[in-house]
C-alpha positions as CSV (number, residue, x, y, z in Angstrom):
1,X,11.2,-25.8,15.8
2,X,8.4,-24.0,14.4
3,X,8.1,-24.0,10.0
4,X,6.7,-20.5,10.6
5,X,8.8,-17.6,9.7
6,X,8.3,-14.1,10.0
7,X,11.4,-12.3,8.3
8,X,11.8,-8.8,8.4
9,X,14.4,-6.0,7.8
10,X,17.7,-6.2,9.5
11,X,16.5,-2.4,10.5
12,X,13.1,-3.2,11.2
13,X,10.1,-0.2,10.3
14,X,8.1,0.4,13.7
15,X,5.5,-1.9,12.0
16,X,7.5,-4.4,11.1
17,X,8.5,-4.6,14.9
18,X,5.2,-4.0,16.2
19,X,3.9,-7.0,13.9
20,X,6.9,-9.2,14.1
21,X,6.0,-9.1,18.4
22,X,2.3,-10.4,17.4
23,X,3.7,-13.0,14.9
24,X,6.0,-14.1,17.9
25,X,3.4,-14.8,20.1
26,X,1.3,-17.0,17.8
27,X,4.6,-19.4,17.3
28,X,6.4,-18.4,14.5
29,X,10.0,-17.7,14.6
30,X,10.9,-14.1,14.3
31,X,14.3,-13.8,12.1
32,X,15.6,-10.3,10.5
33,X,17.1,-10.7,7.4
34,X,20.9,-11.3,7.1
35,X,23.5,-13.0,4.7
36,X,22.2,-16.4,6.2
37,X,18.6,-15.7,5.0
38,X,18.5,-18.5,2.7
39,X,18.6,-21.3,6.0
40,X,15.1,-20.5,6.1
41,X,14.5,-21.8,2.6
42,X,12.4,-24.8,2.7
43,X,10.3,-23.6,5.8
44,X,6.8,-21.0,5.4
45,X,8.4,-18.1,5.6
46,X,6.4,-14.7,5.4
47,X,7.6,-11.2,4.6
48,X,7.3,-7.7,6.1
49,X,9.6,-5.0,4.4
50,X,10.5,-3.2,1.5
51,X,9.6,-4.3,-2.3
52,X,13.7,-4.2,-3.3
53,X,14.5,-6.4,-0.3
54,X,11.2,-8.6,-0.9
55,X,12.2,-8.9,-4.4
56,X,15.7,-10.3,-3.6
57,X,14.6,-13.3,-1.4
58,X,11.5,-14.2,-3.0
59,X,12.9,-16.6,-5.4
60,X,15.4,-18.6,-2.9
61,X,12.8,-18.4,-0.3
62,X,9.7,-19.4,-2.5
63,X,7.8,-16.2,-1.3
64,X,4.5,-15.5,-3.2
65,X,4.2,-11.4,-2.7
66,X,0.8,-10.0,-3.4
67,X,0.8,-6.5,-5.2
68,X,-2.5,-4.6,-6.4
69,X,-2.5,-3.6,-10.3
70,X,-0.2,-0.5,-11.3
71,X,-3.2,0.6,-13.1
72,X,-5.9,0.2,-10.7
73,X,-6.5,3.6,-9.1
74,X,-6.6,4.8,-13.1
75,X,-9.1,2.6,-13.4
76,X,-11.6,3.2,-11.2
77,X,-14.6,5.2,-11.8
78,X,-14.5,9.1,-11.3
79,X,-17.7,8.3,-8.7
80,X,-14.6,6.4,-6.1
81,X,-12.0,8.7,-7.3
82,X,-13.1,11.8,-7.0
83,X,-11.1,13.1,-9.8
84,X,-8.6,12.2,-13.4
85,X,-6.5,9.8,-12.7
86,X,-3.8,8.5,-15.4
87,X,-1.0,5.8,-15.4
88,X,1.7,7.2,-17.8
89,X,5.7,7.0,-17.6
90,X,7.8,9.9,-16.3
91,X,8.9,11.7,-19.2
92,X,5.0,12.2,-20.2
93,X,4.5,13.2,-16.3
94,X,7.7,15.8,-16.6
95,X,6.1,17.3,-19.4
96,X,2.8,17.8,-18.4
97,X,4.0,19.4,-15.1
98,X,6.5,21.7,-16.5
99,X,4.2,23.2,-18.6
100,X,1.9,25.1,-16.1
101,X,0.0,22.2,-15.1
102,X,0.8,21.2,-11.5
103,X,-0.3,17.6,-10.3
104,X,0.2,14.9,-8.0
105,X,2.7,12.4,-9.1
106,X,3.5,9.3,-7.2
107,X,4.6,5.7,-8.4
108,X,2.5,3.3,-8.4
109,X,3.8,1.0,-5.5
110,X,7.5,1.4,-4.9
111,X,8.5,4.5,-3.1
112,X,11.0,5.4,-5.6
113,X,10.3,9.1,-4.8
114,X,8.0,11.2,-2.3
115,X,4.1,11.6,-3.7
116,X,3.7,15.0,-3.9
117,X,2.2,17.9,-5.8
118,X,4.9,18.4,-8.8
119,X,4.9,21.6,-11.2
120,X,7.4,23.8,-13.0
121,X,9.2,25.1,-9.9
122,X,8.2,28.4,-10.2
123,X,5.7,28.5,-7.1
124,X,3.2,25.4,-8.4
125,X,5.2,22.8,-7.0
126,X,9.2,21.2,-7.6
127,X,9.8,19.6,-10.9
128,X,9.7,15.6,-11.1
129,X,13.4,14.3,-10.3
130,X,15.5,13.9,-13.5
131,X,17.2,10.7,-11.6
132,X,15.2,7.8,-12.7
133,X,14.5,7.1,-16.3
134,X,12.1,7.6,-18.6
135,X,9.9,5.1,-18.9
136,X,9.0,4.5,-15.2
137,X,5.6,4.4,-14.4
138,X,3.6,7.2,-12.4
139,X,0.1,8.0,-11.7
140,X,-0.7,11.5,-12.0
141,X,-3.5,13.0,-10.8
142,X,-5.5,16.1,-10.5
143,X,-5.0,17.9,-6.9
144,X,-7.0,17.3,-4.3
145,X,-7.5,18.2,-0.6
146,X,-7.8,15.7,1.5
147,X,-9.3,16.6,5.2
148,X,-8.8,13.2,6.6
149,X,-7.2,9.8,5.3
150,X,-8.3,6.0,6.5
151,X,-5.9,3.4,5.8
152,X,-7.9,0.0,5.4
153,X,-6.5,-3.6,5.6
154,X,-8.5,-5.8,3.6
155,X,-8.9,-9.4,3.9
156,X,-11.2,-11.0,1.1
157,X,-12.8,-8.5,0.2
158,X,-13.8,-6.9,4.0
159,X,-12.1,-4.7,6.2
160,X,-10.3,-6.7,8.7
161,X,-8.3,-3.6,10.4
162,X,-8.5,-0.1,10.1
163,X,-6.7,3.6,10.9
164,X,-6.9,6.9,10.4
165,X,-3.9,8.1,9.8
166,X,-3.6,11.8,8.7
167,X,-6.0,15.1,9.2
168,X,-5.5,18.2,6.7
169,X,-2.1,16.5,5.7
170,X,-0.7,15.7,9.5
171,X,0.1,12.7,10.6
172,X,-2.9,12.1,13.5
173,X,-3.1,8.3,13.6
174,X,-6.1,7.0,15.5
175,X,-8.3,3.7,15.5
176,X,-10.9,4.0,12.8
177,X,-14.1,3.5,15.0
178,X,-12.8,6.4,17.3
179,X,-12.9,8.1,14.8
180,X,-16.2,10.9,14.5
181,X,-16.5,9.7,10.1
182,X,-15.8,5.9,11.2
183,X,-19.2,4.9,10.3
184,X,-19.2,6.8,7.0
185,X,-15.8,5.6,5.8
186,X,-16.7,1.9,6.0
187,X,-20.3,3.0,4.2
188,X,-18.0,4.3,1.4
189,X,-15.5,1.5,1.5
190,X,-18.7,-1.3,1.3
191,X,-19.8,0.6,-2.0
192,X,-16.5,0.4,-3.3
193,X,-15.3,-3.4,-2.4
194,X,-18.6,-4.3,-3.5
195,X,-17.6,-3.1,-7.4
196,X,-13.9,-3.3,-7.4
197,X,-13.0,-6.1,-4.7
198,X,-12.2,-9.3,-7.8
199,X,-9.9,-6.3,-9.0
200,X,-7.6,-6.8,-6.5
201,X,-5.7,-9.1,-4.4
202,X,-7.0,-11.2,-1.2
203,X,-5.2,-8.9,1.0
204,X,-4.5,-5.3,0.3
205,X,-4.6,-1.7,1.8
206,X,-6.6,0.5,0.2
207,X,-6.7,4.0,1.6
208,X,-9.3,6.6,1.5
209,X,-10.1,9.9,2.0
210,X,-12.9,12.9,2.5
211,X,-12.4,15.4,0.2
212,X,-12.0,18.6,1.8
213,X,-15.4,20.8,1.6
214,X,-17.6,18.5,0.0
215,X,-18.3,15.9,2.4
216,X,-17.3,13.0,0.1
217,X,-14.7,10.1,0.3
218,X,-12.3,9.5,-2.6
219,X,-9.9,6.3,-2.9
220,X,-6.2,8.0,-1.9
221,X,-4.7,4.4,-3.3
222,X,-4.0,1.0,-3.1
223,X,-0.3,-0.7,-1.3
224,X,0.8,-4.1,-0.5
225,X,0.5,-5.0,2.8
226,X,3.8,-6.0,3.6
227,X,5.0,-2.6,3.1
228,X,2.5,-0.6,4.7
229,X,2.3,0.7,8.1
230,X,-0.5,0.1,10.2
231,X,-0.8,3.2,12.1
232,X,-3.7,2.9,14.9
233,X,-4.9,-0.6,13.4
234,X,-5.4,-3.4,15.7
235,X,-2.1,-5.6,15.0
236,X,-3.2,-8.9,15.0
237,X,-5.6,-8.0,12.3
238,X,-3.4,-6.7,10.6
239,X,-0.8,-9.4,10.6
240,X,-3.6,-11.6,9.6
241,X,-3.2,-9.3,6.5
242,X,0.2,-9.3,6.0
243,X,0.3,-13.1,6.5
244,X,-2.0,-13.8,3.4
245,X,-0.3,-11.1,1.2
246,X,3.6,-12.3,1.8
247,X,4.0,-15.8,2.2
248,X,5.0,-19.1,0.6
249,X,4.2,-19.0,-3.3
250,X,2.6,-22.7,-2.8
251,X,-0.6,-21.2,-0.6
252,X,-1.4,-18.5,-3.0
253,X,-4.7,-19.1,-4.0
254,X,-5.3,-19.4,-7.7
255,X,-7.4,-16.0,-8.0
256,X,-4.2,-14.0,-6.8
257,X,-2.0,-15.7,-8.8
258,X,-2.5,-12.9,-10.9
259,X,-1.0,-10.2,-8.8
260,X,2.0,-12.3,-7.7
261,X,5.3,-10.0,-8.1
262,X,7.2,-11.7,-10.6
């Protein structure tokens, strides 16, 4: 019996079971997660799912789960951004939107409600929900068109698999290098990694995007891995990925320790 383990949701996201195929064929043992998760303690087990569910077997499965910073996108210069970025809490982010300014809002990491383009409801967007409290954390940004997005699976620093995945807004998934801009997106993303790559973990997805009318690429933002689909990416590439970002908490290298969920 194989120590490998590739767990994944008991309803599975099309990734998840695209991925969970690949990791098959290399060996590991493919389980879904269930009350009798915890048999797999002791064993390398490796995770591809949702933050919540991660969270909840990390610590009787000795799962080391690489997140990027909340504050990294806010941190970047305006040159990979492309416009003002903040990290602030809700309550600051309800305020500013009800007052005429209309903005994309989106968490951080956790999908705790859709990104989108927030305002006072009167025409300039739906207000922020009034479910979640306070203090949780948002990034709000100023509005921007994007004409295409890339997402971009990042393995030490390079681009180890790559997709388009949306045009004007549409979902329009395609393999980056049949793509017309592939060329140009990993120009920008060599510029960027090149500054920003010790800010973040190992393995990451950073996505991108050209900034409708001017020509230029913007970061869109930064997602674990684990939790991201892979669109037109090759899979075992990106499983490679997923692999480094969700596994045992005893092969995290020292420089990721840092962006370990706790």
């Amino acid at each position: 019996m194989t120590d490998e383990v590739f767990l994944i949701p008991a309803r599975p996201t099309a990734t998840a079971g695209l991925l969970a195929g690949v990791a098959a064929r290399r060996g590991m043992a493919v389980r879904a997660l269930g009350p009798g998760f915890a048999e797999s303690a002791g064993r390398a087990v490796h995770w591809c799912g949702g933050p919540h569910a991660g969270a909840r077997v990390a610590g009787v499965l000795g799962l080391g789960l690489l997140e990027p910073p909340d504050d990294w996108l806010a941190r970047l210069p305006e040159r990979f951004t492309g416009r003002r970025i903040e990290l602030t809490t809700l309550e600051r982010a309800r305020a500013l939107t009800g007052s005429g300014r209309p903005a994309f809002v989106k968490p951080p990491r956790e999908k705790s409600f859709p990104p989108a383009v927030y305002g006072d409801g009167d025409g300039d967007g739906a207000p922020l929900p009034r479910s979640l409290p306070a203090a949780t954390p948002v990034l709000v940004s100023e509005v921007v068109d994007f004409a295409a997005e890339y997402r971009l699976f990042l393995l030490d620093g390079e681009i180890a698999a790559a997709s388009r995945y949306a045009v004007h807004g549409r979902l329009d998934p395609a393999p980056l290098d049949a793509d017309p801009r592939g060329a140009d997106v990993r120009g920008f993303a060599a510029g960027l990694l090149a500054e920003t790559a010790p800010s973040l973990p190992s393995a990451v997805t950073v996505d991108v995007g050209l900034v409708g009318g001017t020509g230029r690429f913007a970061v869109v933002e930064a997602n674990m891995p684990w939790f991201s689909n892979s669109y037109a990416a090759r899979p075992d590439a990106v499983l490679d990925v997923v692999l480094r970002a969700a596994g045992p908490r005893d092969r995290v290298r020292a420089a990721d320790l840092p962006y370990v969920t706790s």
